[in-house]
C-alpha positions in Angstrom: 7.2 11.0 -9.6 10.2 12.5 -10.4 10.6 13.9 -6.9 9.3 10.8 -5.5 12.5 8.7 -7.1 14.9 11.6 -6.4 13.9 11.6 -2.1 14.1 7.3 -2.5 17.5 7.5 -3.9 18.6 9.8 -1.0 17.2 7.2 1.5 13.2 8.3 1.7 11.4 5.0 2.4 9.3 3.6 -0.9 6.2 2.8 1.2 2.8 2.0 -0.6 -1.0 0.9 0.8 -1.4 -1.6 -1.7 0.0 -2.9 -5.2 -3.4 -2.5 -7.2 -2.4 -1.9 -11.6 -5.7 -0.3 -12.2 -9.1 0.7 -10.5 -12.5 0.7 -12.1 -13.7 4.2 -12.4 -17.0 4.7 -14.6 -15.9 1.3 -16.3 -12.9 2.6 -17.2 -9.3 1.1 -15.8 -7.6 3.9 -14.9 -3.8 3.8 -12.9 -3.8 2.4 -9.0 -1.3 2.5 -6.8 0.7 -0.3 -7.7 1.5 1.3 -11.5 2.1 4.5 -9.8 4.5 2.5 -7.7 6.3 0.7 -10.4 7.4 3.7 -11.7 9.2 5.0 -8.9 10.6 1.7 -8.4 12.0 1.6 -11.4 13.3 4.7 -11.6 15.1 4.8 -8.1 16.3 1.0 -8.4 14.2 0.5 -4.7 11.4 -1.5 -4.5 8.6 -0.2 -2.3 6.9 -2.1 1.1 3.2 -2.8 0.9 1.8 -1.8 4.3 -1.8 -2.0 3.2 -3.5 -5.1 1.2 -2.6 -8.0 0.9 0.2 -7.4 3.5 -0.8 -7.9 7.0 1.8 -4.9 8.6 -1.1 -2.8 9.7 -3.4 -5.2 11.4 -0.7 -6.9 13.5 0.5 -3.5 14.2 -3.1 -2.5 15.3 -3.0 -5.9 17.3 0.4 -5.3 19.1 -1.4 -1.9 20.3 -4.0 -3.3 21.8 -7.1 -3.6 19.2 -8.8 -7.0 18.7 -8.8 -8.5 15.9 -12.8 -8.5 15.7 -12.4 -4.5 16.1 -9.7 -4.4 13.1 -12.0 -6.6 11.0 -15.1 -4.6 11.7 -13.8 -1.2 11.2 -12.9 -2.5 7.4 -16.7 -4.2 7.1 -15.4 -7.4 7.0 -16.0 -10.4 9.4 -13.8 -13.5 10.5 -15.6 -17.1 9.8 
């Protein structure tokens, strides 16, 4: 992490897949992305960009090359109503 908020300060993007505090593992919380996150974020001062869930970046960027949205739902096992 330390690394992490020394490239950010320099001008490395903060980029994350999702803002998740915790996972279930074994019925256990354990850290997800989104605490891993924070502390980079507050350490460099830069807040990161969610690419994955909730944020819709990837799937419009899969639809501006080309993919449908029914093939971008169904690779993820999830269907449009």
């Amino acid at each position: 992490m330390c690394l992490a908020s020394f490239h950010v300060q320099k001008g490395a993007k903060l980029i994350g897949t999702n803002p998740d505090k915790f996972t279930m593992i074994a019925g256990f919380r354990t850290p997800g992305n989104g605490s891993i996150l924070s502390c980079v974020e507050q350490a460099s001062g830069v807040k990161a960009v969610i690419t994955g869930k909730p944020n819709s970046f990837i799937l419009q960027y899969l639809i501006d090359e080309g993919q449908s949205t029914d093939q971008c739902y169904q690779r993820r096992g999830l269907s449009i109503l």
